[in-house]
Structure formats: C-alpha cells, structure tokens
BAFI-3210 file (N, C-alpha, C; in Angstrom, 3 decimals, decimal comma, padded with zeros to 6 digits):
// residues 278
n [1|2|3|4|5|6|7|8|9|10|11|12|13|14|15|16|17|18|19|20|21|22|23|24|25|26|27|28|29|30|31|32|33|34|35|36|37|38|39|40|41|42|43|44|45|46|47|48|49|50|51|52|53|54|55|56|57|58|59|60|61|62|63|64|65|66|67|68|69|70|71|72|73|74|75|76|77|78|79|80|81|82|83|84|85|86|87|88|89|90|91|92|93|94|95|96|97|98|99|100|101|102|103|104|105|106|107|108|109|110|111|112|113|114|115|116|117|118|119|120|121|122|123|124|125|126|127|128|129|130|131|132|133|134|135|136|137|138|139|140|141|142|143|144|145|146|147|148|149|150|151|152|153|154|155|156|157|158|159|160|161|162|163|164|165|166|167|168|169|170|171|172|173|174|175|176|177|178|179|180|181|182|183|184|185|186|187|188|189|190|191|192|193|194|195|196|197|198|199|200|201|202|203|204|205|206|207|208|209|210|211|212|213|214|215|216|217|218|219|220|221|222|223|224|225|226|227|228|229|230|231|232|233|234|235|236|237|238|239|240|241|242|243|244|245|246|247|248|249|250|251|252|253|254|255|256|257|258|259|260|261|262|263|264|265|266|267|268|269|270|271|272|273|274|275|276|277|278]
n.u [000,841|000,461|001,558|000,170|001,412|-000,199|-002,356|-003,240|-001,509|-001,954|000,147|000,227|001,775|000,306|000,159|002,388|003,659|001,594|002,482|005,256|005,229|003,105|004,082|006,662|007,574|007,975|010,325|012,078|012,145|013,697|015,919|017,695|018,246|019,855|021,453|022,992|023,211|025,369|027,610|027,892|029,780|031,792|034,707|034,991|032,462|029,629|031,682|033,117|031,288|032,055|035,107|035,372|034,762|036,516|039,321|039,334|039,223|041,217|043,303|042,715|042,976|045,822|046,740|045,616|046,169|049,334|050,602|049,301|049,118|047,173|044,853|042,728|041,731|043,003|044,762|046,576|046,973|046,475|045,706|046,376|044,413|042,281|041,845|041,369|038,711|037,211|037,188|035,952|033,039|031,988|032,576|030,989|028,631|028,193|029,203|026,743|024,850|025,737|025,576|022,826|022,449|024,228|023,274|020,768|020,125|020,285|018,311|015,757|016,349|018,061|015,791|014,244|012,555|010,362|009,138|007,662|006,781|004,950|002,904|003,940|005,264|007,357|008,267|009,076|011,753|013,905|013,394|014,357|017,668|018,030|017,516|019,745|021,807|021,575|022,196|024,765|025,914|024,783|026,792|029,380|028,844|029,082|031,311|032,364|031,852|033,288|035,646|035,672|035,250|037,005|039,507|038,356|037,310|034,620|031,420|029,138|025,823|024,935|024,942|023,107|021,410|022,229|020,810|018,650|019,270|020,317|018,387|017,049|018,621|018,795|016,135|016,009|018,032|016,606|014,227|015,776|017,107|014,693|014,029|015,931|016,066|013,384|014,554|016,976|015,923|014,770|017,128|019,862|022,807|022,667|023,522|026,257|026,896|025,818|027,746|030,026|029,128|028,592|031,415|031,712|030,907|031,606|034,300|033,148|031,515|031,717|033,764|036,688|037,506|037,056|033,684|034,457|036,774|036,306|036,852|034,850|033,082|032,419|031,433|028,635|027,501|028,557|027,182|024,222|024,364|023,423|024,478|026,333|024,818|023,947|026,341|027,333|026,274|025,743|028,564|029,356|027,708|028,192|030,901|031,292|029,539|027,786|024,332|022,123|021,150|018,066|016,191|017,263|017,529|014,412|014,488|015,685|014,657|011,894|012,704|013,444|011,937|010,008|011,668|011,661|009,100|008,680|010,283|009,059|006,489|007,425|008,313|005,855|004,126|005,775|006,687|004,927|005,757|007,550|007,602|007,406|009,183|011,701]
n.v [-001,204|002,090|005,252|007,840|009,946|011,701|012,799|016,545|016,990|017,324|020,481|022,323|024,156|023,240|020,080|019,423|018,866|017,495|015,323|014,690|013,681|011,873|009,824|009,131|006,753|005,461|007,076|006,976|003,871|003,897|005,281|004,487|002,216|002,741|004,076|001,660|000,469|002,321|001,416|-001,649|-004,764|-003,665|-003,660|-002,127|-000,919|001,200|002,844|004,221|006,477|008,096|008,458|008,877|011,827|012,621|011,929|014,182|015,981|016,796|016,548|019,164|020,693|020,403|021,209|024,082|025,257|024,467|024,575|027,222|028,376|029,741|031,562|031,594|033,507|036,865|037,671|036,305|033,495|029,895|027,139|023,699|022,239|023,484|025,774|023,255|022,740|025,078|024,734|022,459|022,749|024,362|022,985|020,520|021,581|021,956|020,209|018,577|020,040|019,860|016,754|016,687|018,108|017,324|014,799|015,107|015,334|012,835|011,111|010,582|008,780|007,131|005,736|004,471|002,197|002,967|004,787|003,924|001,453|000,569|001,946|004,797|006,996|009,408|011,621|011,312|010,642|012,669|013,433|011,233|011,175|013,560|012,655|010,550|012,518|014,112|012,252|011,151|013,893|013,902|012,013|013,293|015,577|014,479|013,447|016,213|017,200|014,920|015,917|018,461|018,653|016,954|018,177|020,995|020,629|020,810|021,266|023,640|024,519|025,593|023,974|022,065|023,541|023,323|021,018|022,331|025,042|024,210|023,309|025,339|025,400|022,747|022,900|024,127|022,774|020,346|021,750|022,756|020,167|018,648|020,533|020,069|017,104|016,731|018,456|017,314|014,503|015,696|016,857|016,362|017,322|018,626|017,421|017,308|019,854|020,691|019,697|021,433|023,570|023,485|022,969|025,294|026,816|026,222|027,620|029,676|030,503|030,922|028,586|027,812|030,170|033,434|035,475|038,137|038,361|039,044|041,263|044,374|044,703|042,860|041,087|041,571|039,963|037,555|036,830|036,778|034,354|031,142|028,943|030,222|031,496|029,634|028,232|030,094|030,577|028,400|027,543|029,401|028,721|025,868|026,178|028,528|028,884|031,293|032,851|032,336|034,533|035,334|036,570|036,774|034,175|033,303|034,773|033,251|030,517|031,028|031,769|029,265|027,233|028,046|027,886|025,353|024,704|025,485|023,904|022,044|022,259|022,662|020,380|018,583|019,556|018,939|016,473|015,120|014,452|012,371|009,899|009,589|011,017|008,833]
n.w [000,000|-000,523|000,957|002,563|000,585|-001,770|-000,203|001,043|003,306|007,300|008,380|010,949|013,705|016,006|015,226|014,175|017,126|018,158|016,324|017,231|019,692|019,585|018,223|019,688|020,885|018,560|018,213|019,848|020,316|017,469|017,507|019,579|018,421|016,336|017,435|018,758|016,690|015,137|016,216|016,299|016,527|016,293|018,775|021,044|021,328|022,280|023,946|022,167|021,678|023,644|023,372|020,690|020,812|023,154|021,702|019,557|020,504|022,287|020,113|018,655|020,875|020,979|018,117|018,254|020,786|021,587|019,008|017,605|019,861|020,739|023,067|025,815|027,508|028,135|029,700|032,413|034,438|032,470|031,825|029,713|030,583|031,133|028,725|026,955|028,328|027,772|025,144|024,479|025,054|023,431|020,956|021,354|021,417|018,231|017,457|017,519|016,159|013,643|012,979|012,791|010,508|008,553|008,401|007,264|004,390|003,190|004,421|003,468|000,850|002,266|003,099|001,386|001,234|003,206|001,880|-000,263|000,291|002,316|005,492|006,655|009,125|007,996|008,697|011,247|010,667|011,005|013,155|014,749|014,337|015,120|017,881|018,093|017,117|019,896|022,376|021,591|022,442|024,756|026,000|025,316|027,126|029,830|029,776|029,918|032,137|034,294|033,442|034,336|037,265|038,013|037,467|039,045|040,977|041,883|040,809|038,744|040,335|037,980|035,497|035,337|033,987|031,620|029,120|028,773|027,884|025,001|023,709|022,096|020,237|019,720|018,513|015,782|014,336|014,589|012,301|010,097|009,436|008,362|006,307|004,985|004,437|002,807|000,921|-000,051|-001,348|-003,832|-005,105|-005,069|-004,826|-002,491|-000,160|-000,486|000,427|002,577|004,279|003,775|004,464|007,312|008,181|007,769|009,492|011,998|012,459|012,509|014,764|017,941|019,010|018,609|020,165|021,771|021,708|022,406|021,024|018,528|015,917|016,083|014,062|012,805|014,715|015,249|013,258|013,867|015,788|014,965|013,810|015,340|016,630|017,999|020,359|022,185|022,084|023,782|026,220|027,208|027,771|029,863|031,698|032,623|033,310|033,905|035,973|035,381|035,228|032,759|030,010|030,174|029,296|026,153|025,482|025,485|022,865|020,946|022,159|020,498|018,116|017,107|017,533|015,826|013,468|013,477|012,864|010,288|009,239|009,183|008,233|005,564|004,549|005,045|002,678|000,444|000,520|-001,401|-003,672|-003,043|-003,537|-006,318|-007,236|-006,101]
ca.u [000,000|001,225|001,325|-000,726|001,988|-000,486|-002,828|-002,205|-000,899|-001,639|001,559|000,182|002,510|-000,084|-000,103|003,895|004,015|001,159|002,791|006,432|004,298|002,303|005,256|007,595|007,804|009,148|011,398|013,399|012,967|014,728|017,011|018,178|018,210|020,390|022,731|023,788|023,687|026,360|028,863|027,562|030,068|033,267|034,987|035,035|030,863|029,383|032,685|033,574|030,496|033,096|036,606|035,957|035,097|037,555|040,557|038,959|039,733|042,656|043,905|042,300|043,523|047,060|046,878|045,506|046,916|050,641|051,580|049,287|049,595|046,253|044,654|040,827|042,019|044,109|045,933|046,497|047,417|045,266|046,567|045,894|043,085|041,321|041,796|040,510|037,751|036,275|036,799|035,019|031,825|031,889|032,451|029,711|027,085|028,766|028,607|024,909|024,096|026,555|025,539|021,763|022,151|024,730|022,742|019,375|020,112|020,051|017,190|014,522|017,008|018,374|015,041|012,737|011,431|009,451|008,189|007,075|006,069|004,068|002,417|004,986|006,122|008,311|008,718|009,772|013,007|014,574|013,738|015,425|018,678|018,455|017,868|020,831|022,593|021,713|022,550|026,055|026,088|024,860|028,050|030,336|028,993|029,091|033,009|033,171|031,910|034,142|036,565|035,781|034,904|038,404|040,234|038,003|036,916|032,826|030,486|028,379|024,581|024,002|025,013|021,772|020,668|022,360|019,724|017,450|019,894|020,489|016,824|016,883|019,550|018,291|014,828|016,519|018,481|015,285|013,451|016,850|016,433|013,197|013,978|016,955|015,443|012,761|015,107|017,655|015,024|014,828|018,402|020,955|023,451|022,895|024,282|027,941|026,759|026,293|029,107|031,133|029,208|028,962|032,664|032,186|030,008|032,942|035,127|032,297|031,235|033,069|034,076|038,459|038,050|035,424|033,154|034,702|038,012|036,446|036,223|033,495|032,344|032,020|030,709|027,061|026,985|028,974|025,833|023,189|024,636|022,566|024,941|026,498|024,154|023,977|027,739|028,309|025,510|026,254|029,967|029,072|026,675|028,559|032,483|031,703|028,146|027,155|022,999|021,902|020,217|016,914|015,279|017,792|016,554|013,297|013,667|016,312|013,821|010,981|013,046|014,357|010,302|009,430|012,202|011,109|007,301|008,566|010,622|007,685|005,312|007,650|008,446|004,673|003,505|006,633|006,573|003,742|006,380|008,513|007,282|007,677|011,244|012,227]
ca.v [000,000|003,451|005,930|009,188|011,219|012,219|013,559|016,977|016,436|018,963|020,949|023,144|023,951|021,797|019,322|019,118|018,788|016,102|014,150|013,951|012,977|010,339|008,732|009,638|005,603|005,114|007,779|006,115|002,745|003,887|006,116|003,394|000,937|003,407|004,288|000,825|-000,073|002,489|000,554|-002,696|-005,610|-002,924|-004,027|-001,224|-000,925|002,290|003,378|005,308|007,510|008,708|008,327|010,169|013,435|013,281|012,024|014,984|017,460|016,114|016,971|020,550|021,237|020,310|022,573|025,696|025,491|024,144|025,461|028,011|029,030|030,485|031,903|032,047|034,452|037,633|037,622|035,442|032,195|029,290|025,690|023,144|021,713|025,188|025,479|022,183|022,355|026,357|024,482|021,301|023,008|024,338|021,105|019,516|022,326|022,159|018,478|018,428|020,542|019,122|015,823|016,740|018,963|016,739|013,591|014,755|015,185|011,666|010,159|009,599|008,294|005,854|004,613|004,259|001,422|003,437|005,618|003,297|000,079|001,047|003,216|005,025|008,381|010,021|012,601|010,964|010,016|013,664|013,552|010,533|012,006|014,725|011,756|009,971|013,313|014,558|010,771|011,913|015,161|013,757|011,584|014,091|016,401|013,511|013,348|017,353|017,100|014,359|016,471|020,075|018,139|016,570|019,948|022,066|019,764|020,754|021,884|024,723|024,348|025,965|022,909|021,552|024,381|022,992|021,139|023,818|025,875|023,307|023,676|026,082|024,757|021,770|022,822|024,979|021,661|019,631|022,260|022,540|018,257|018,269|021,214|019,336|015,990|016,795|018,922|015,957|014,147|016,262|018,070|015,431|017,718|019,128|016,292|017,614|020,939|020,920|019,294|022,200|024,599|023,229|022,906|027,064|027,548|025,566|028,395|031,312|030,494|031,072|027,803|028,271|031,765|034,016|036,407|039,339|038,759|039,397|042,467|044,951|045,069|041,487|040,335|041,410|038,701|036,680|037,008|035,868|032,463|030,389|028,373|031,587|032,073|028,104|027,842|031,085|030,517|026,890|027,720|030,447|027,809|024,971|026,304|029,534|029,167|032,200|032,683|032,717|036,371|034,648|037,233|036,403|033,297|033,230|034,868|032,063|029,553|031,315|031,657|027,887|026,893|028,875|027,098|023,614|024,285|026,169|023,150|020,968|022,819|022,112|018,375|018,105|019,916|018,457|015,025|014,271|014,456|011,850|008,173|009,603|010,958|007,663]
ca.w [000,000|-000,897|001,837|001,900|000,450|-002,389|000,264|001,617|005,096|007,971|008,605|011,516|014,635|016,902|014,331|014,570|018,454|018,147|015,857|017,566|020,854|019,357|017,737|020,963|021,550|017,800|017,215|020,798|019,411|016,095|018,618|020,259|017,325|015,311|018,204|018,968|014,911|014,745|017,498|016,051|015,395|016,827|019,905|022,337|021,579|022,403|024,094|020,868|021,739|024,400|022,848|019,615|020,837|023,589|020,694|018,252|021,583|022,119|018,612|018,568|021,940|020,717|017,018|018,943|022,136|021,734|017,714|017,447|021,143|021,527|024,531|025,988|028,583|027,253|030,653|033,691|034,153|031,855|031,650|028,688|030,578|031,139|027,130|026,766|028,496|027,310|023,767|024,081|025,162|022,062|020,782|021,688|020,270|017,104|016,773|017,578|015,139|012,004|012,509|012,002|009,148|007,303|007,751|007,150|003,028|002,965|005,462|002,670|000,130|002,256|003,611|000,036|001,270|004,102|001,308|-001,683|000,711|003,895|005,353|007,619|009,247|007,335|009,527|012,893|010,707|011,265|014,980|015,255|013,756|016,273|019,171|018,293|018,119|021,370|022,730|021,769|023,032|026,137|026,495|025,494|028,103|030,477|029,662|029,906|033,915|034,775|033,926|035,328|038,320|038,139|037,356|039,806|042,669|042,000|039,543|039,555|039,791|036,591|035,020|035,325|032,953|030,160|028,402|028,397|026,948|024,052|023,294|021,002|018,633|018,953|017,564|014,803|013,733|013,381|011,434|009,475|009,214|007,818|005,201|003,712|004,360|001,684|-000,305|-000,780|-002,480|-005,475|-005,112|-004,479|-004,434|-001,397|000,576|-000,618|000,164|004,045|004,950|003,615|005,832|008,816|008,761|008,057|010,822|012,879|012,340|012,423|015,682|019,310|019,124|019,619|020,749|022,537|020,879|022,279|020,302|017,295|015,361|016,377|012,623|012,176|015,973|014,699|012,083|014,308|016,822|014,447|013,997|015,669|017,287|019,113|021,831|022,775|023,176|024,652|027,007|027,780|028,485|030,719|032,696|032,800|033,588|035,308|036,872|035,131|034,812|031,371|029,437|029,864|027,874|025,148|025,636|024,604|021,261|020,632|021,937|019,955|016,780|016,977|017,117|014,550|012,427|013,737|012,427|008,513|008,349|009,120|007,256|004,203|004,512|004,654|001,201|-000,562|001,078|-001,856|-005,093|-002,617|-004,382|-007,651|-007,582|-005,493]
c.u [000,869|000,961|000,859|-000,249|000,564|-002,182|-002,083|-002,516|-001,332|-000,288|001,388|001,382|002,030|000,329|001,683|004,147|003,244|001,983|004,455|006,271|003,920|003,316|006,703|008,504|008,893|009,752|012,203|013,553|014,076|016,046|017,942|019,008|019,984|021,736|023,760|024,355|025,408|027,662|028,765|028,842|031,933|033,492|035,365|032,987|030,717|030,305|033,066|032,695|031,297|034,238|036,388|035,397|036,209|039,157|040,177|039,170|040,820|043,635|043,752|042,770|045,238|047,395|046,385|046,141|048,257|051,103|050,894|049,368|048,541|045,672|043,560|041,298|043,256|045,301|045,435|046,853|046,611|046,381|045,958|044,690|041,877|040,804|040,866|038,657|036,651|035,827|035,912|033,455|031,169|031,423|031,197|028,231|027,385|028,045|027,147|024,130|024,451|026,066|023,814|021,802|023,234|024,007|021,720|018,830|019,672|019,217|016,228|015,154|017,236|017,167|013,861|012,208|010,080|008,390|007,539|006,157|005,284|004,002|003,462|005,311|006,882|009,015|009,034|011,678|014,282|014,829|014,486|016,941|019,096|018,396|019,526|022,192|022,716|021,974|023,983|026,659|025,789|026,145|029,287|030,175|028,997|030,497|033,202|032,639|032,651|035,138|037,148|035,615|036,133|039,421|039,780|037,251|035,518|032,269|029,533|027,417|024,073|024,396|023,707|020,819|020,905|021,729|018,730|018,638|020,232|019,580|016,619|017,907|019,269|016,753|014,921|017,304|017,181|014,453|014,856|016,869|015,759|013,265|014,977|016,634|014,555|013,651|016,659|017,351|015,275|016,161|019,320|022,270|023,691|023,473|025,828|028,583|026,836|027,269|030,314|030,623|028,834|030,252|033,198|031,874|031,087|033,544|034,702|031,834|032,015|033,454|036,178|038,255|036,602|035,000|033,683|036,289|037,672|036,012|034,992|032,783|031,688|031,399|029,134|026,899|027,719|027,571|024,873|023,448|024,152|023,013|025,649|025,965|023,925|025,029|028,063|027,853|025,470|027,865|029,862|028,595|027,655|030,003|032,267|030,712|027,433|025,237|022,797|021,064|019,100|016,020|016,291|017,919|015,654|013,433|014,630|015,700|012,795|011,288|013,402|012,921|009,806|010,174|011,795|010,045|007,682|009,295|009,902|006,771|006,384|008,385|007,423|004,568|004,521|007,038|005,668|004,457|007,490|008,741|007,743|008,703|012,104|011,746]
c.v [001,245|004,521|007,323|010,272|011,978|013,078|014,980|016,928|017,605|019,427|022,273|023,161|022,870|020,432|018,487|018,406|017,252|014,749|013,500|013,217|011,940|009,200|008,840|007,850|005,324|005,534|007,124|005,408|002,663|004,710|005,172|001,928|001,973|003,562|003,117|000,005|000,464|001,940|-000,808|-003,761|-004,534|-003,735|-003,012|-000,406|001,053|003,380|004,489|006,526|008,315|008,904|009,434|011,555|013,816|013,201|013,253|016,569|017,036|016,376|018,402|021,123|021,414|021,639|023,914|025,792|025,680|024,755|026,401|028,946|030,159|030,022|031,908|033,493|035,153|038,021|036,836|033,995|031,391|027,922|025,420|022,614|022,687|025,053|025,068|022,260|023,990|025,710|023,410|021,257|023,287|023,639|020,374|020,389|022,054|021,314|018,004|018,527|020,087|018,292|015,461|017,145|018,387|015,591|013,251|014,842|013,377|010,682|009,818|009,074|007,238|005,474|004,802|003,288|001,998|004,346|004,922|002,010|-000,028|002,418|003,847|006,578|008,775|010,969|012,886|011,049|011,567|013,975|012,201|010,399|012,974|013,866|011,240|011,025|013,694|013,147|011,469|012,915|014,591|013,004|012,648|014,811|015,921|013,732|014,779|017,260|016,661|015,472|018,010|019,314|017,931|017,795|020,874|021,918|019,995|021,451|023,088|024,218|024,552|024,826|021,916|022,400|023,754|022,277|021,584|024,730|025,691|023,472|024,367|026,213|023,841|021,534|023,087|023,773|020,944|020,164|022,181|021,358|018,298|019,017|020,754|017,657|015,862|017,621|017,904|015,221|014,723|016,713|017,645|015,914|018,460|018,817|017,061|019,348|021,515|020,630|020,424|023,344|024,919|023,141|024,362|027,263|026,967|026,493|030,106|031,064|030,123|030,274|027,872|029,896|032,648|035,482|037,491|039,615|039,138|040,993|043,172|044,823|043,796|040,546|040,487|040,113|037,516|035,450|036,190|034,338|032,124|029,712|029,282|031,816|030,453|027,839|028,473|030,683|029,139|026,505|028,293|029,570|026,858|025,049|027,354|030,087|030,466|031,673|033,120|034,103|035,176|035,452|037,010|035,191|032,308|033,550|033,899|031,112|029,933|030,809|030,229|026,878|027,264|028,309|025,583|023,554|024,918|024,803|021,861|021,042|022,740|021,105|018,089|018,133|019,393|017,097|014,195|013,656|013,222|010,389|008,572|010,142|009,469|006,207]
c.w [000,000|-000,237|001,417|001,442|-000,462|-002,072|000,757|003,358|005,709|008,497|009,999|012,437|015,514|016,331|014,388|015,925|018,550|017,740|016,061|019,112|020,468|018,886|018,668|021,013|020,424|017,972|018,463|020,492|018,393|016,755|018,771|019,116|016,157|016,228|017,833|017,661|014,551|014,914|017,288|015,451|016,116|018,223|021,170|022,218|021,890|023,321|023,367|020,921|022,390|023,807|021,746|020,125|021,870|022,604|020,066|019,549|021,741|021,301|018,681|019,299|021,347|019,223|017,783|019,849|021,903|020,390|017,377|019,054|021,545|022,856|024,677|026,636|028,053|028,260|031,968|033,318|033,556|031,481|030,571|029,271|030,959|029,550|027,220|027,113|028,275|025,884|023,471|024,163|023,972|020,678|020,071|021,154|019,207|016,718|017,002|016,592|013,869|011,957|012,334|011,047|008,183|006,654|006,970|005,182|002,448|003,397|004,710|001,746|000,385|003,050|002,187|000,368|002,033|003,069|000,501|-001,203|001,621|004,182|006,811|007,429|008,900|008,157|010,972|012,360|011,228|012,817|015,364|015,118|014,743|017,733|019,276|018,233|019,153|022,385|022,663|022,404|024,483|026,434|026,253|026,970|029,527|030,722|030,082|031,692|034,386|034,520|034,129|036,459|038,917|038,463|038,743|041,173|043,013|040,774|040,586|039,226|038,789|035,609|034,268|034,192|031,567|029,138|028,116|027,452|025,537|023,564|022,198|019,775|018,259|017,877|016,060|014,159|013,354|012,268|009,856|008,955|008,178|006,325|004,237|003,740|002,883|000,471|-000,842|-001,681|-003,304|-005,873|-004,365|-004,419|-003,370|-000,319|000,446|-000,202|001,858|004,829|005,024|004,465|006,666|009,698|008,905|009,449|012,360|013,152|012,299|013,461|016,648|019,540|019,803|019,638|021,104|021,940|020,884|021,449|018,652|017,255|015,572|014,951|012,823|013,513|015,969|014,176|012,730|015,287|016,112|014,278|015,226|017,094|018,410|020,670|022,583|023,389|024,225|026,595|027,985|028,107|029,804|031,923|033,407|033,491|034,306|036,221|036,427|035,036|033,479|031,044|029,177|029,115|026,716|024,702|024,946|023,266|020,606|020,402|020,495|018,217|016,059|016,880|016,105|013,213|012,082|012,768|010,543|007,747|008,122|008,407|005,524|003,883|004,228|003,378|000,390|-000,586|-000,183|-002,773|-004,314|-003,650|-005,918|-007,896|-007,099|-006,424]
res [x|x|x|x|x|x|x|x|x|x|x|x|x|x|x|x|x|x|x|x|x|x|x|x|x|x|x|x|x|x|x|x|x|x|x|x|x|x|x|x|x|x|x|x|x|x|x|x|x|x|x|x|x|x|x|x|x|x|x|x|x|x|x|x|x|x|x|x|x|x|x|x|x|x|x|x|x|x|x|x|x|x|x|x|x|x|x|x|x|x|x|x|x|x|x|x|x|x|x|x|x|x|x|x|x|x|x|x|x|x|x|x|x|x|x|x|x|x|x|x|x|x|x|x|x|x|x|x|x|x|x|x|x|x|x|x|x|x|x|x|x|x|x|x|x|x|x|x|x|x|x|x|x|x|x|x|x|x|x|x|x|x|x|x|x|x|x|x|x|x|x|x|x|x|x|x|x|x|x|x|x|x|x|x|x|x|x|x|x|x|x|x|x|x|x|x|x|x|x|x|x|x|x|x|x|x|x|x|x|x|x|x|x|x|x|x|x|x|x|x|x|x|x|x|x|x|x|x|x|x|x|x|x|x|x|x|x|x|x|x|x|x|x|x|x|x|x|x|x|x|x|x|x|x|x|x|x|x|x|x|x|x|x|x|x|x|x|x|x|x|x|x|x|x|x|x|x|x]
***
C-alpha cells in the first residue's frame, strides 16, 4: 500500500508537536536501534560515543593550544586543561548541530522502502537524527563534567541548565532536518553541500576563541549564527556558573520553534512528489 503522500498532510505547529508525541515511543525505538547499529560488530561498543570526541579534543587542543599558542584568557594564568575544556563546550554544540544537518540530506534516500512500501512516518526520521545526536552530546557532556569536576573539585549548579539551553539549537536543527530531508530528495546535491558549511560555521562560531576577540564590525553577524548564543551561554553555565540572558533566551527559543514548524510545514507539502522521484 502506498502511503498518503499524495494527500495533503496537515503541517500546523499543533499538528507538529502532536505528531512527535504520538510517535515519541518510535522515534526512541529507532534512537536506540540506530545508536547501537552504529557501534555494532566494533569491539570497544558504544565506548567510541566517548573516545571520539575526547581524541577529536585532544587533537584541537594540541593545534591551537601548543603550535598556534592560543589563549581564551588575554591575561592570567590558563593551563591546557582550562583550554581544553572552554573548547570542548563548544564542541559539543557544534557536533549536535553538524551531525543533524549533514545527515538529514540523505534520510529519505536511504530509507525508500518506508516511502514506496508502507504506510509510515516520514517525519519521525529527522527527529530521530536529532535523538541519536543529542545521545552523543549527552556523552560528550558527560566526559566534559568528569573532567571540570576533576580539574576544579565541584560543579556549579548551573550545570543543570544545560539542556534547556540546548533547546533552542536543537529545535533549529530539526526544522533545518526536515527542510533538507525533503530537499535531498529532489536536489541530491545538497548532501555535498552541508558538509562544507557546517565545517564554516565551525570556524564562524566562538568555538576556539570568545566572541569578544572578534572584530566589532564582524561580531554582529557573528551574533546571528545560531549556534552563538547556545555555546556562549552553555559555556558560561557549565564552567563559570554564570545565569543565562533569559530574555535572550526566549527569542532564541521562539526563533528555533518557529524554524522547527517552517521546516515541518515544508516536509509536509513536498513530502507528496517523494514516491515519484524515489
């Protein structure tokens, strides 16, 4: 049976929220199923969820720190595991967000059977993309406690903020998902297309170095990036107990909802042309 792409779908905001609720149970099953697929058949198993981002800091720490010999702090004392650990916060937003918006070119491509043979959600597969990223992200930031904890003998309470603060990149990635999810389908070059700039947005956001070292001209447009107010705000929390600009905040959250539902509302209406390009 041939699923209702060639109805049109509702694409409201409720309509969104409903339908990652009602299918809450799959998108963990396929969460879960996808995680341990990736570690499947290796011999250190979901270990590697841990290892590669601390080897991939490890490396980064070593090119900035030791041969280019940058600094977070423009004076005072700052060890390599200070460094280390302002940059991996970083890190870990980054990689949240890359590894939704590289994968999601390809999520109806590589599942045509879901579209041509049953009748099946199409549109859980992007939230489960963003599960099994934030699965990651939760072990990295797992690894980045152990070792402020280690380094600084306690955490601060605002710690606990940090998945709220995530919130609003992570919504802005699924809507992001969903809009190159359906635009993969028709426009298979796009796949070759995010990869190259997510590795910009690597290097355009405070990731090795803190907003205020840049240029007054260019720290506006630094600002709008997305990812900007997640790291800054989830560094701030997590390493120096700062409280987050909760009115800066909201229009983060707001704006990162508002992306979720345009990229929902056009997965739906373009979801119909899916069977017949596939």
């Amino acid at each position: 049976m041939i699923n209702d792409s060639h109805h049109r779908l509702p694409a409201s905001p409720v309509h969104m929220a409903r339908t990652l609720w009602r299918h809450r149970s799959l998108i963990g099953q396929m969460t879960r199923r996808e995680v341990v697929g990736r570690y499947k058949g290796s011999v250190m198993g979901l270990t590697w969820s841990f290892l590669n981002p601390l080897l991939m800091l490890v490396i980064y720490t070593f090119v900035f720190r030791v041969i280019f010999k940058a600094r977070w702090q423009a004076s005072g004392p700052e060890s390599q595991v200070d460094f280390a650990i302002v940059l991996f916060v970083g890190m870990i937003v980054h990689a949240l967000f890359a590894e939704c918006v590289n994968r999601a070119p390809g999520l109806i491509i590589a599942n045509v059977n879901y579209v041509k043979k049953v009748v099946f959600p199409l549109e859980v597969l992007p939230a489960v993309a963003l599960g099994s990223a934030l699965f990651h992200a939760s072990a990295s930031m797992l690894v980045l406690l152990a070792v402020v904890l280690a380094s600084n003998g306690s955490l601060h309470p605002q710690v606990l903020l940090a998945p709220l603060l995530v919130l609003p990149i992570a919504a802005t990635a699924l809507g992001i998902g969903w809009f190159l999810a359906s635009l993969g389908v028709f426009l298979r070059d796009v796949g070759q297309v995010t990869g190259i700039m997510t590795t910009a947005l690597l290097f355009l956001s405070p990731v090795f170095y803190p907003l205020s070292s840049m240029p007054e001209r260019y720290r506006g447009l630094i600002q709008v990036n997305p990812l900007t107010f997640a790291i800054e705000q989830t560094r701030g929390a997590v390493i120096w107990g700062a409280n987050p600009d909760w009115a800066l905040y909201l229009v983060y959250l707001g704006v990162g909802l508002l992306t979720a539902w345009a990229g929902f509302w056009w997965f739906q209406r373009t979801r119909r042309g899916f069977a017949d390009v596939l």
